[in-house]
FITI-943512 format. One line per field, with one value per residue (C-alpha): residue number from 1; x, y, z; residue in one letter. Coordinates in Angstrom, 3 decimals, padded with zeros to 6 digits. Layout:
BEGIN
resi: [NUM	...]
u: [X	...]
v: [Y	...]
w: [Z	...]
resn: [A	...]
END
This chain:
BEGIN
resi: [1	2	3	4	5	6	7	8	9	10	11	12	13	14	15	16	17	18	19	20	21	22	23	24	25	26	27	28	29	30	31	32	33	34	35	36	37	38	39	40	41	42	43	44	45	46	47	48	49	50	51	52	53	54	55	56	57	58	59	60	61	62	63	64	65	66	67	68	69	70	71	72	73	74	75	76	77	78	79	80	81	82	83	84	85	86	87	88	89	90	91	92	93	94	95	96	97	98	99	100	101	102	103	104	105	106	107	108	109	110	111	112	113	114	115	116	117	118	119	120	121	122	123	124	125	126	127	128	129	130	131	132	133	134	135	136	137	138	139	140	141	142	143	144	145	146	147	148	149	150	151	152	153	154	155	156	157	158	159	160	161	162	163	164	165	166	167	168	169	170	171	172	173	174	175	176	177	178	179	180	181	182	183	184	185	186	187	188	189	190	191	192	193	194	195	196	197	198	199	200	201	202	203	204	205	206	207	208	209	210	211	212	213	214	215	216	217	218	219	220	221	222	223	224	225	226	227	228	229	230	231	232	233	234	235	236	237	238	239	240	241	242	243	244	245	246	247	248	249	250	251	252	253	254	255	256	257	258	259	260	261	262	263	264	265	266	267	268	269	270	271	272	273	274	275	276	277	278	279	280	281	282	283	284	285	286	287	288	289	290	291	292	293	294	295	296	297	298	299	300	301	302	303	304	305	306	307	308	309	310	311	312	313	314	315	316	317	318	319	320	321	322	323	324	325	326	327	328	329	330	331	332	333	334	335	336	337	338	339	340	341	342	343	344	345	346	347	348	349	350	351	352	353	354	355	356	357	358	359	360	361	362	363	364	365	366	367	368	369	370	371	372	373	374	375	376	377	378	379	380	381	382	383	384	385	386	387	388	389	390	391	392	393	394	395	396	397	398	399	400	401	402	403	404	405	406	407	408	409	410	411	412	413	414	415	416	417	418	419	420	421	422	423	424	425	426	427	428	429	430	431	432	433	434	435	436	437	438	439	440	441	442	443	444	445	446	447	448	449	450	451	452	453	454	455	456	457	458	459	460	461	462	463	464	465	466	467	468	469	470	471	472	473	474	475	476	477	478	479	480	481	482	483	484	485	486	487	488	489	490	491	492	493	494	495	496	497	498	499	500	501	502	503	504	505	506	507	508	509	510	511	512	513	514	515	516	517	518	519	520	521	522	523	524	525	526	527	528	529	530	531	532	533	534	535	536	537	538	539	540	541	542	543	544	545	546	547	548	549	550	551	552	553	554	555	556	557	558	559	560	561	562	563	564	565	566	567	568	569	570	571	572	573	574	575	576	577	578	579	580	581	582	583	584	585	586	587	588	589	590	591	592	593	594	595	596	597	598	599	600	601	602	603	604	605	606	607	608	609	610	611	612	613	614]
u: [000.000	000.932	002.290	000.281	002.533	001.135	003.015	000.316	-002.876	-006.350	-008.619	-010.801	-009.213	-007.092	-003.344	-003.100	-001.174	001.931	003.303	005.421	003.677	000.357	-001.718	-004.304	-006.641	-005.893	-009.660	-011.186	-013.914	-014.329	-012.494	-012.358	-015.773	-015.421	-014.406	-017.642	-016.612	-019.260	-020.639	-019.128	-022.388	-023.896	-020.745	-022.576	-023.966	-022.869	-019.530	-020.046	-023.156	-022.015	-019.639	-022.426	-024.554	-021.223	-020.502	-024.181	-024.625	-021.091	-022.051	-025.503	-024.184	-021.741	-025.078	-027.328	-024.232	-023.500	-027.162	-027.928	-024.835	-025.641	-029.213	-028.635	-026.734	-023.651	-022.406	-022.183	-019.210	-019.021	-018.657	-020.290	-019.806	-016.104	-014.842	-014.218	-011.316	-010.020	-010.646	-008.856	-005.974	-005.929	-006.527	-003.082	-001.326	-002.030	-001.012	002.013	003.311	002.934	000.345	-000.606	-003.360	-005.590	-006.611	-009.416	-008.665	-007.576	-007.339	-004.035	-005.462	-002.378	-003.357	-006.852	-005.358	-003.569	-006.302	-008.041	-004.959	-004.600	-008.873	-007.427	-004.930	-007.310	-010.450	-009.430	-009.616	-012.930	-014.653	-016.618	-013.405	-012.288	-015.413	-016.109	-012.571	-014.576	-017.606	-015.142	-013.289	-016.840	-018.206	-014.724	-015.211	-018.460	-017.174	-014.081	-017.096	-018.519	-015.289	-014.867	-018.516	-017.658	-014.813	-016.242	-018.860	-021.781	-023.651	-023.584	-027.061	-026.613	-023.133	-024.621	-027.269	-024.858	-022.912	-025.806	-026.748	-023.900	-023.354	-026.801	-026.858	-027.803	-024.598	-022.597	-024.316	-023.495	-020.041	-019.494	-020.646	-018.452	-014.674	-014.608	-012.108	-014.354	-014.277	-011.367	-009.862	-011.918	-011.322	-007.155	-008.420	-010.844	-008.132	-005.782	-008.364	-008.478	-004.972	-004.394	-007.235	-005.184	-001.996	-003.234	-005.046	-000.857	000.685	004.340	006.026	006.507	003.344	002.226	004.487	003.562	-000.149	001.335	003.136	-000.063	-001.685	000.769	000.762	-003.030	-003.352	-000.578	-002.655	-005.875	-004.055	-002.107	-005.971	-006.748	-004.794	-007.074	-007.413	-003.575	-005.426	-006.421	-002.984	-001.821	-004.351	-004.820	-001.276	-000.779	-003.758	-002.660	000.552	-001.345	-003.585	-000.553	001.478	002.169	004.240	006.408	008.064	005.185	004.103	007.239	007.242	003.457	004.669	007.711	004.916	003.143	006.056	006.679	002.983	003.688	006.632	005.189	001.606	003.989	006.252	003.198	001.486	005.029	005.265	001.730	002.282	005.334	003.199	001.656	-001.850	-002.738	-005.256	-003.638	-004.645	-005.404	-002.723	-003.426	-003.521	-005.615	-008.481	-007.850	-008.718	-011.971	-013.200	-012.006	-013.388	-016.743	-017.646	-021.380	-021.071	-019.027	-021.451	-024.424	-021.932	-021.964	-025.583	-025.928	-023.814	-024.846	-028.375	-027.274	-025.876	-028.580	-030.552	-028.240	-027.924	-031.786	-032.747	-030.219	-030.986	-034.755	-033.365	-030.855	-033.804	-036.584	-033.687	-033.337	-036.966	-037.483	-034.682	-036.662	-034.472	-036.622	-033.692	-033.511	-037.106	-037.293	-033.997	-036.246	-039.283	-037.506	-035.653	-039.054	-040.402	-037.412	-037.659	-041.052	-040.630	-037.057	-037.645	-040.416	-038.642	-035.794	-038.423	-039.585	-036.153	-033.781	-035.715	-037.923	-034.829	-031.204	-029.751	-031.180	-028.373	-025.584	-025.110	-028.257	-030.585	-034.409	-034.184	-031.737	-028.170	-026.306	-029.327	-031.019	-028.740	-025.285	-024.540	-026.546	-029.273	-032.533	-035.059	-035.327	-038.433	-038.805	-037.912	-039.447	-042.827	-042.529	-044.312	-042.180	-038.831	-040.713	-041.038	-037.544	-036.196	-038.597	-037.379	-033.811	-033.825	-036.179	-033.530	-031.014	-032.256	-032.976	-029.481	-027.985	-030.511	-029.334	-025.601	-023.453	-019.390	-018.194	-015.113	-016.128	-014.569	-017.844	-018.808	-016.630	-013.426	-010.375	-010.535	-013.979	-012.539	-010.012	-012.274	-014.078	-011.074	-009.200	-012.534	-013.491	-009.262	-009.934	-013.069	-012.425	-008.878	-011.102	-013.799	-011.556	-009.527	-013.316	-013.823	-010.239	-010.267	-014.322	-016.062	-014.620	-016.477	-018.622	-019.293	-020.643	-022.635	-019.977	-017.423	-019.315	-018.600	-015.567	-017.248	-020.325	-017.939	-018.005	-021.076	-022.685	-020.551	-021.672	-025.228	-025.197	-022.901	-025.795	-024.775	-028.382	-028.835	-029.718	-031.987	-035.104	-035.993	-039.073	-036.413	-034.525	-036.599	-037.702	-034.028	-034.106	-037.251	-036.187	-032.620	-033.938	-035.885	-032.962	-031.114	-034.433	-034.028	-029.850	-030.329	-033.259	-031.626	-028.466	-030.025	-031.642	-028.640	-026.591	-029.762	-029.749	-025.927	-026.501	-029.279	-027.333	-024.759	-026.827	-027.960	-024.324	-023.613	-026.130	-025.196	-021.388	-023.023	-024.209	-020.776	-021.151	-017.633	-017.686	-016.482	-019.535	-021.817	-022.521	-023.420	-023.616	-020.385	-019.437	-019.458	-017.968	-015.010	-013.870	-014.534	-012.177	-009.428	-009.325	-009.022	-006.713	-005.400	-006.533	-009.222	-009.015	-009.277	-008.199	-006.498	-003.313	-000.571	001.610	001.441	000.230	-001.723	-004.252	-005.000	-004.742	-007.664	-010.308	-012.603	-016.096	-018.432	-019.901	-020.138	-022.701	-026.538	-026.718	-024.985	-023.839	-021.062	-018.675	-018.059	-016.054	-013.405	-013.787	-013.068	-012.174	-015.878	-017.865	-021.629	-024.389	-026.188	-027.100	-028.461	-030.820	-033.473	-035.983	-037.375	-035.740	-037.514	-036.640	-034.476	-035.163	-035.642	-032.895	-034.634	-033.019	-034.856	-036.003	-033.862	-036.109	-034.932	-037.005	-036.511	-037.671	-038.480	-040.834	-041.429	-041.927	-040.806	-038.362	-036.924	-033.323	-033.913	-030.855	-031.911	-029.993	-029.400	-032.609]
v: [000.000	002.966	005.920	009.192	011.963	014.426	017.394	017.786	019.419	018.148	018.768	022.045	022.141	023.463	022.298	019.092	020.291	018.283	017.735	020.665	023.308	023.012	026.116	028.199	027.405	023.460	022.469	025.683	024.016	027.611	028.198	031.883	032.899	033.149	029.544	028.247	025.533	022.803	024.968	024.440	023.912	021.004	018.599	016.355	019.137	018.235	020.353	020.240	022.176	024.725	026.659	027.784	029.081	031.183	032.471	033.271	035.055	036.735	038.230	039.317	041.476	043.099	043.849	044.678	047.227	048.428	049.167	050.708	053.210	054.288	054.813	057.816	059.130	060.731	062.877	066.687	068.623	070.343	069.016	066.360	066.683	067.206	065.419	068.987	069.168	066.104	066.234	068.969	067.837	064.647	066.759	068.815	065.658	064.794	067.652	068.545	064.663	066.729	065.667	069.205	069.990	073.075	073.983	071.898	068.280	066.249	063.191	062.269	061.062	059.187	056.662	058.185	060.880	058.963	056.516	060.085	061.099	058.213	058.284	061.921	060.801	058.363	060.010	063.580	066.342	067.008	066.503	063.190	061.580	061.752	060.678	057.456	056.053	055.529	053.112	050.058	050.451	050.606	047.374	045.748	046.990	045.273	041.808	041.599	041.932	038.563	036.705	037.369	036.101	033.054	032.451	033.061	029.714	032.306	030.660	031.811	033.432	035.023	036.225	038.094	039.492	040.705	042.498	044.008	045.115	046.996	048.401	049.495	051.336	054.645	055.620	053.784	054.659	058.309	058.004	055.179	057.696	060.539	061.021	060.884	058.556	056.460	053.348	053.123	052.969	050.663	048.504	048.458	047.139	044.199	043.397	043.256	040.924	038.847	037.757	037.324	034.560	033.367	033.285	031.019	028.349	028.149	025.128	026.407	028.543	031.082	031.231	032.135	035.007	036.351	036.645	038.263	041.023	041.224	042.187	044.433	046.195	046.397	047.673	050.545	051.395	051.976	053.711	056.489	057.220	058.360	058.306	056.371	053.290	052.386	050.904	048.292	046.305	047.342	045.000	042.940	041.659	041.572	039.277	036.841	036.431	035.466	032.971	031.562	030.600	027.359	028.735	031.113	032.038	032.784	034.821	036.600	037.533	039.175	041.024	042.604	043.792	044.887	046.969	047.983	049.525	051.079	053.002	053.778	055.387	057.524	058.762	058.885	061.363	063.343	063.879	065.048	067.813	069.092	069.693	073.469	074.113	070.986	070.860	069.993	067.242	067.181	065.796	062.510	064.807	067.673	064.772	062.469	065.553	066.644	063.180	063.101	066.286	065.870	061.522	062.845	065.169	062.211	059.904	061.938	061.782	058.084	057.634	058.894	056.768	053.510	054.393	055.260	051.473	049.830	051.730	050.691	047.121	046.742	044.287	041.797	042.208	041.306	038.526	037.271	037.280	035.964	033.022	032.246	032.446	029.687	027.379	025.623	025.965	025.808	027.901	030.360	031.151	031.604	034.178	035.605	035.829	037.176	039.944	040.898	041.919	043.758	045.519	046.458	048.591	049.493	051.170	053.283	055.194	055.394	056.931	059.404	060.362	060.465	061.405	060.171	059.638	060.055	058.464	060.967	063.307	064.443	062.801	061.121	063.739	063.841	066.035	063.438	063.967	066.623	068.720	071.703	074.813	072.824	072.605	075.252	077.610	077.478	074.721	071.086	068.693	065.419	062.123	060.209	060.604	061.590	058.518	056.518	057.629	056.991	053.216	052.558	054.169	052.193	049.048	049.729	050.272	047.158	045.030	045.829	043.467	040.799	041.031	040.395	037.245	035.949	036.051	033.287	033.913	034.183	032.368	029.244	026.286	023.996	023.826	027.031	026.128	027.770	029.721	031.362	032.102	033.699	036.135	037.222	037.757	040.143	041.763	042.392	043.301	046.204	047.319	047.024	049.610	051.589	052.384	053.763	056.124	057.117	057.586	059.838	061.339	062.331	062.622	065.593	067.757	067.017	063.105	062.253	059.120	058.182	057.737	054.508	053.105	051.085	049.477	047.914	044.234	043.284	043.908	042.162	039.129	038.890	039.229	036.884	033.657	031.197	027.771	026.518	025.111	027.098	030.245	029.823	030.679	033.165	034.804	035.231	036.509	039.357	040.419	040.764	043.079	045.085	045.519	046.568	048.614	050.851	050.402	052.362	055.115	054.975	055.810	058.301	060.609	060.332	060.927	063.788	065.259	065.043	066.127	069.225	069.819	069.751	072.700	074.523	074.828	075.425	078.502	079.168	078.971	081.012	083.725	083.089	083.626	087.694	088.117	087.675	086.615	083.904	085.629	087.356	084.391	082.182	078.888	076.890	074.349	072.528	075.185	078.155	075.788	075.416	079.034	080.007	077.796	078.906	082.779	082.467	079.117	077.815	077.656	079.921	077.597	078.341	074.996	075.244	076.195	076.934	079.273	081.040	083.776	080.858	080.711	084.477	084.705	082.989	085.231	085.128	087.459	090.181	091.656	089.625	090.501	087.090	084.885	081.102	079.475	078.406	082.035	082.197	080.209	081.677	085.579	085.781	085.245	088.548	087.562	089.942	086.990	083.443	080.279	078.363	075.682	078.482	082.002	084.086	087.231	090.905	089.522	089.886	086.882	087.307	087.400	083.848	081.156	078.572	075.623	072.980	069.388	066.153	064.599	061.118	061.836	063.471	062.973	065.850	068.940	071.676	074.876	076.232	079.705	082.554	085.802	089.068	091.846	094.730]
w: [000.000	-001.123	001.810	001.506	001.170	004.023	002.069	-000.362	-000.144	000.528	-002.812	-001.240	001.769	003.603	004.184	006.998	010.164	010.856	014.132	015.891	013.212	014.504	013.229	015.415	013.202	012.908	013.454	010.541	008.489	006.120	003.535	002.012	001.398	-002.575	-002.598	-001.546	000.018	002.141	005.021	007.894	009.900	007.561	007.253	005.184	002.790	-000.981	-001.823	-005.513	-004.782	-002.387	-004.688	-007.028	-004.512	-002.506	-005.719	-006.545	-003.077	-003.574	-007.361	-005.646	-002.858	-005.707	-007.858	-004.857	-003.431	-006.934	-007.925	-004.655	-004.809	-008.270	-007.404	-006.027	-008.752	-007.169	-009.796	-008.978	-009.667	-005.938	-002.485	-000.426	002.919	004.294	000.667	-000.598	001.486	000.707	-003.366	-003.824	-002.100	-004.353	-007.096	-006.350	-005.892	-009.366	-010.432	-008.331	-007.060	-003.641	-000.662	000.182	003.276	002.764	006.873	007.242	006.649	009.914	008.360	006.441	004.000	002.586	-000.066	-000.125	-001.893	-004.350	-005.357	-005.857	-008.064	-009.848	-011.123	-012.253	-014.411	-015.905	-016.201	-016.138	-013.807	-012.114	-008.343	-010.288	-011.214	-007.738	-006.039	-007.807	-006.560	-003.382	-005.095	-005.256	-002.346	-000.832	-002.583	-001.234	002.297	002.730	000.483	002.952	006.111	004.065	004.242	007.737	008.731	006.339	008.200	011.839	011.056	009.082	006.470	002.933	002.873	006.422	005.605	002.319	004.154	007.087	004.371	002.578	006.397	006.671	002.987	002.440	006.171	005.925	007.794	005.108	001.688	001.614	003.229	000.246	-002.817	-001.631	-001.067	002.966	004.405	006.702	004.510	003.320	006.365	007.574	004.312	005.297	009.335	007.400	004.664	007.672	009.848	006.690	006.351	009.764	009.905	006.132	007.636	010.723	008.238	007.053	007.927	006.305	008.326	004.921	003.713	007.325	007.530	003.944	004.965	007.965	005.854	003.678	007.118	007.604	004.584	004.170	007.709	006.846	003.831	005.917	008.838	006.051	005.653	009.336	011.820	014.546	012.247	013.248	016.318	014.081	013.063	016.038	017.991	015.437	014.991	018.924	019.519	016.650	018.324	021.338	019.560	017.509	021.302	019.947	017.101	018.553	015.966	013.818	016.691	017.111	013.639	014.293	017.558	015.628	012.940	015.821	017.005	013.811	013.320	016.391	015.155	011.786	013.344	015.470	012.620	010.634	013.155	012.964	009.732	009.257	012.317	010.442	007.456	006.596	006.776	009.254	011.805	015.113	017.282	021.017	022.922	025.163	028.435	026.571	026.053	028.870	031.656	030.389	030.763	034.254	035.142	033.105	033.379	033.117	030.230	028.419	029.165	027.636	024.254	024.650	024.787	020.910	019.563	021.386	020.073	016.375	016.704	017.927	015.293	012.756	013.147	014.015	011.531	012.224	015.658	014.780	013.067	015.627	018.613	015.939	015.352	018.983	019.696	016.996	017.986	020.234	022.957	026.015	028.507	025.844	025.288	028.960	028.788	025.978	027.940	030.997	028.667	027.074	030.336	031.446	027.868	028.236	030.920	030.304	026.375	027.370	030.163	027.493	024.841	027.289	028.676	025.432	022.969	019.649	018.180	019.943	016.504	014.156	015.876	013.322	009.927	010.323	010.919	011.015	008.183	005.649	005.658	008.013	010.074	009.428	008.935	008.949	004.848	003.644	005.004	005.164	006.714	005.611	005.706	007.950	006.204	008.473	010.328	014.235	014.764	012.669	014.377	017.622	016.391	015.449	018.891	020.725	019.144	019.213	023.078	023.418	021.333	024.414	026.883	024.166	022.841	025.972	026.460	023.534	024.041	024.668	024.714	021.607	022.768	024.056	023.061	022.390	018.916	017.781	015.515	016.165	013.239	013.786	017.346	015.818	013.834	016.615	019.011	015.508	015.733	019.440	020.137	017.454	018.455	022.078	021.184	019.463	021.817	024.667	022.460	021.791	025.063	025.255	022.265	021.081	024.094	025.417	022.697	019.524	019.184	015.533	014.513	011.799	014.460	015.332	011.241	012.874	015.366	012.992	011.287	015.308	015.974	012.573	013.150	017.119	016.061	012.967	014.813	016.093	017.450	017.441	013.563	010.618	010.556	009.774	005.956	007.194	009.640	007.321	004.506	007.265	007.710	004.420	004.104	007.231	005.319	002.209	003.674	005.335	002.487	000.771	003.745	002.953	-000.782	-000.814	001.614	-000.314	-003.828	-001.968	-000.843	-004.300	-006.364	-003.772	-004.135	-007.808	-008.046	-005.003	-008.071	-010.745	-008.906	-008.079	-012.305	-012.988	-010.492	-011.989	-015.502	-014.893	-013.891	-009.789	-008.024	-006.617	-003.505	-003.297	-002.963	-000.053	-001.486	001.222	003.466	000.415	-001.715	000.520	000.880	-002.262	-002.920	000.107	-001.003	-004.461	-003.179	-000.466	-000.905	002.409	004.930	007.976	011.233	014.942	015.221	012.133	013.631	010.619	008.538	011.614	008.978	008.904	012.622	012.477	009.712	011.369	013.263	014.053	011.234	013.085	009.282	007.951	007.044	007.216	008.937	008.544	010.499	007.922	006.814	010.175	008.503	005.015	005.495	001.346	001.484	001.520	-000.050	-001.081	-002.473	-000.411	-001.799	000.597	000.538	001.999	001.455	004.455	005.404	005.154	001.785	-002.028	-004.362	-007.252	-010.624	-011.901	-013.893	-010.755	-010.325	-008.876	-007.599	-006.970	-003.795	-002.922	000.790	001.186	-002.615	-004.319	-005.942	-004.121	-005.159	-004.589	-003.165	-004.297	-002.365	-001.469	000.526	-000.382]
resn: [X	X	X	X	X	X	X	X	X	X	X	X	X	X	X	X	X	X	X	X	X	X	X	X	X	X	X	X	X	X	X	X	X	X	X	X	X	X	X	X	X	X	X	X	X	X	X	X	X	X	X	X	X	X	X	X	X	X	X	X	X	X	X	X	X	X	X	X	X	X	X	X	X	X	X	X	X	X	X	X	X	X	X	X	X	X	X	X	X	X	X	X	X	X	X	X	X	X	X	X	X	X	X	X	X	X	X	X	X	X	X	X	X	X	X	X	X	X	X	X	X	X	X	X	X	X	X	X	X	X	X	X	X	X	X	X	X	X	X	X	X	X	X	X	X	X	X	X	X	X	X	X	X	X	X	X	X	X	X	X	X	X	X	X	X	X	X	X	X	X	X	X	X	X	X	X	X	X	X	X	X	X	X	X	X	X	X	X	X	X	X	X	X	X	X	X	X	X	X	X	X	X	X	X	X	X	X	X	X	X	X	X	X	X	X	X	X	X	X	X	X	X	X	X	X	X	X	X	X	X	X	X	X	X	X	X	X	X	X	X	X	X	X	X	X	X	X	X	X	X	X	X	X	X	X	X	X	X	X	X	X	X	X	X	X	X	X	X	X	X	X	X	X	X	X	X	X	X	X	X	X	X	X	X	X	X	X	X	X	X	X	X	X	X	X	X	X	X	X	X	X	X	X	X	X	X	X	X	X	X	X	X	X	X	X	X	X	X	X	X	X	X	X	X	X	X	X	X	X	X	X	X	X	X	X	X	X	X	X	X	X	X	X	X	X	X	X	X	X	X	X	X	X	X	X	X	X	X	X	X	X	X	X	X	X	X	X	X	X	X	X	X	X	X	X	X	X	X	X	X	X	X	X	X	X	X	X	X	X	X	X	X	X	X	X	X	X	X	X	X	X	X	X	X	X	X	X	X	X	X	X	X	X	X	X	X	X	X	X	X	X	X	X	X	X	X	X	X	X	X	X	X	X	X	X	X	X	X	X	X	X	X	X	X	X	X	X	X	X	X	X	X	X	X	X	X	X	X	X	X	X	X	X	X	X	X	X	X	X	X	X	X	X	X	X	X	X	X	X	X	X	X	X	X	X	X	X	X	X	X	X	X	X	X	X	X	X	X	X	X	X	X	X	X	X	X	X	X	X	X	X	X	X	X	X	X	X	X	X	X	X	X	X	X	X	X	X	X	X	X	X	X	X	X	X	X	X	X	X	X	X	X	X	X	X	X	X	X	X	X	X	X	X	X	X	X	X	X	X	X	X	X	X	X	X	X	X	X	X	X	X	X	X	X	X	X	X	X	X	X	X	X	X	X	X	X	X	X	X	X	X	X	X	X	X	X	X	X	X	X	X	X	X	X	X	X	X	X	X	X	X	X	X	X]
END
């Protein structure tokens, strides 16, 4: 009889461990999620089956994601959001091979900018060409989320819906069709996650340390973006050398990567304070002491962002309890039971003392994107009923208590493979870094919903990994309704927001056209910005340090018949005319053809309003 040579790979699976190079994932059942390989929960399911249907539910999240971003037709040649600042410093890198900052941008940016520079080069220059460089890294972010619940034990289906969960958010959709550095540097922390959980599966000492310095470098990539995602390898690579104790020198080779990050985020935070026209950063003792001093106050900034999670991941928590409830576990329909009765009187006292809706607080606002007065001026109109906001806050505080019923540890040893272990302890270790220097950093001031972006991949993967059999088909069919639906909510406010950026500057062409400077008009935050920056070359802020004629130009607008906060950092700016979504009193309507916009909630027909001084 023939030996078998051990050195060779299974067919499908992954590489046999031999003796004294025993991976940490020596007992993973799931291959990468584009492989399709037999679930890991149905060992007898037919593998030659399985592929088609991975590679079916992979395709359909790229469609779904695709379709859904284009929907709301992001293609306006002004700014969305913060990207202003950040376009036009990819758009000078392109043309000057120099990463320049402009006095408002505190990210770095880093390879942001020169994806941005590189869509120049190949579609010209304009805003557009640098905004759609986000819509794949986007699509990726949310693919690389799949992998990771493939390999923490998720079925195909569930895994496809968790991505779709967090790609068609409403959080995530209009941060994915602009160019704000959220995602990608949340992609560089997943990619990193990814081939961490790779390099484990390695049975060969070299392979294992290539997937290592694929971690590295994809983590290094994300963290050039903004600064806080360094927390990310950092973790990351520390815990894997923990996990991987019994190879020590595969885990020696992670800690010195570790290190290594370490060093790099802290010449990488040099370099960008030595640069001109930076904002500055708090130092660690500047935000540490405020929390000290003010726990409550810090606290009350918590609160909104634990809601605007909640909120967010609502329908896979309705799935995840709805799962549990059918499982037919008898102890855990009496957790359920017990946690339903705590939640009914727990979410109305929450109702009545936080608020309709605590979530609908910054970037999410009851009015779509960004409140009322923050972009542009003039009054918005509710997207969603009072009594429908009332609904979803009730249900997200109710979910609390149900959650927590439905918890198990997420590192116990029964059932779980190493490998999916291993997914949820990358995870957790990055989320877990994250969250305090949230609590040093943001809660000493202004907290914003987006902050929370990082925090979503753990979350999804806690709520979607179920040790009690399959979800039911009608459970899941319901996650998929309550997804699509805020997927809907996602791309309606977005295609509201772009199709009123793109009559805000219609109005601000036509005023252009009789012959108005630009200087003279107040279009609005994205529009004021670039304005500023192409008259003085920067934007006046209190916090740049060098040149010190920046800090020295900002200065609150006593000047102004009207006033608007963002002229405080654009002084270039003196405006006899103002473009808002509302007639203001005591000011003339300019004769100009009317620029109307459809928006899709509240449907209907709006008009951009360009008024002046009498």
């Amino acid at each position: 009889m023939r030996k078998p040579d051990w050195r060779r790979p299974f067919p499908g699976s992954v590489r046999p461990c031999v003796a004294g190079r025993r991976s940490a994932c020596d007992n993973a059942r799931v291959p990468f999620a584009a492989t399709g390989s037999a679930d890991p929960r149905d060992p007898g399911a037919p593998v030659s089956h399985q592929p088609d249907n991975a590679r079916r539910d992979l395709l359909a999240c790229v469609v779904v994601l695709a379709a859904a971003y284009l929907a709301t037709w992001p293609f306006t040649n002004t700014g969305v959001l913060d990207d202003w600042s950040y376009i036009r410093t990819a758009l000078d890198l392109s043309s000057s091979g120099e990463l320049r900052y402009n006095g408002w941008a505190s990210p770095m940016i880093g390879a942001q900018a020169w994806l941005g520079a590189a869509s120049v080069r190949l579609f010209g220059p304009s805003l557009i060409a640098v905004r759609v460089s986000t819509l794949p890294i986007a699509v990726g972010t949310a693919l690389l989320l799949r992998a990771l619940l493939r390999l923490a034990g998720v079925r195909s289906l569930p895994a496809s819906l968790g991505a779709l969960a967090f790609g068609l958010s409403p959080l995530v959709i209009p941060l994915a069709t602009s160019f704000m550095t959220d995602l990608p540097a949340l992609a560089g922390g997943l990619l990193c996650a990814l081939a961490l959980v790779h390099s484990s599966r390695q049975a060969e000492l070299r392979p294992a340390i290539g997937y290592l310095l694929v971690a590295f470098v994809g983590g290094a990539l994300g963290a050039s973006v903004r600064q806080t995602a360094w927390l990310a390898p950092i973790a990351m690579l520390a815990c894997f050398a923990a996990f991987e104790c019994r190879r020590p020198r595969l885990g020696l080779v992670a800690l010195g990567l570790a290190a290594a990050s370490v060093l790099l985020a802290v010449a990488a935070v040099h370099w960008r304070a030595a640069q001109p026209y930076v904002v500055e950063l708090k130092s660690l003792g500047d935000a540490v002491l405020p929390v000290l001093h003010g726990l409550p106050r810090s606290v009350q900034a918590l609160l909104p962002l634990l809601y605007s999670i909640l909120a967010l991941v609502l329908p896979l928590s309705v799935c995840r309890i709805a799962g549990e409830a059918c499982s037919g576990d008898t102890a855990m329909r009496i957790r359920l039971g017990v946690a339903a009765v705590v939640a009914a009187i727990t979410a109305p006292m929450l109702l009545s003392s936080s608020g309709s809706a605590p979530w609908l607080d910054n970037l999410l606002s009851r009015t779509g994107l960004v409140g009322a007065g923050m972009t542009v001026i003039g009054e918005g109109q509710l997207t969603l009923a009072p009594a429908v906001q009332q609904a979803i806050a009730l249900a997200s505080y109710a979910s609390m208590p149900l959650l927590v019923a439905t918890m198990r540890s997420p590192f116990r040893r029964d059932g779980a493979t190493q490998c999916e272990r291993l997914v949820v302890a990358l995870l957790a270790s990055s989320a877990v870094a994250y969250a305090a220097m949230m609590a040093l950093f943001l809660f000493r001031a202004t907290s914003y919903d987006r902050y929370v972006i990082p925090l979503l991949p753990f979350a999804i993967v806690l709520l979607l990994r179920r040790r009690s059999g399959a979800m039911p088909a009608g459970v899941m069919a319901m996650g998929a309704v309550l997804v699509t639906l805020w997927g809907f909510y996602g791309i309606a406010i977005t295609h509201d927001m772009f199709a009123a950026l793109r009559a805000r500057r219609e109005a601000f062409d036509q005023l252009r056209a009789r012959g108005v400077p630009a200087t003279s008009i107040c279009g609005g935050f994205e529009i004021d910005g670039l304005t500023q920056i192409d008259a003085a070359g920067f934007v006046a802020h209190p916090a740049v340090r060098r040149p010190p004629e920046v800090r020295a130009s900002y200065r609150r607008r006593t000047d102004l018949a009207l006033p608007f906060w963002f002229l405080n950092h654009a002084p270039s700016i003196q405006p006899r005319w103002w473009i808002t979504l509302s007639p203001v009193s005591g000011f003339l309507e300019e004769d100009l053809p009317v620029v109307e916009y459809v928006r899709w909630l509240p449907p209907g027909h709006n008009r951009i309003h360009v008024i002046r001084t009498p």
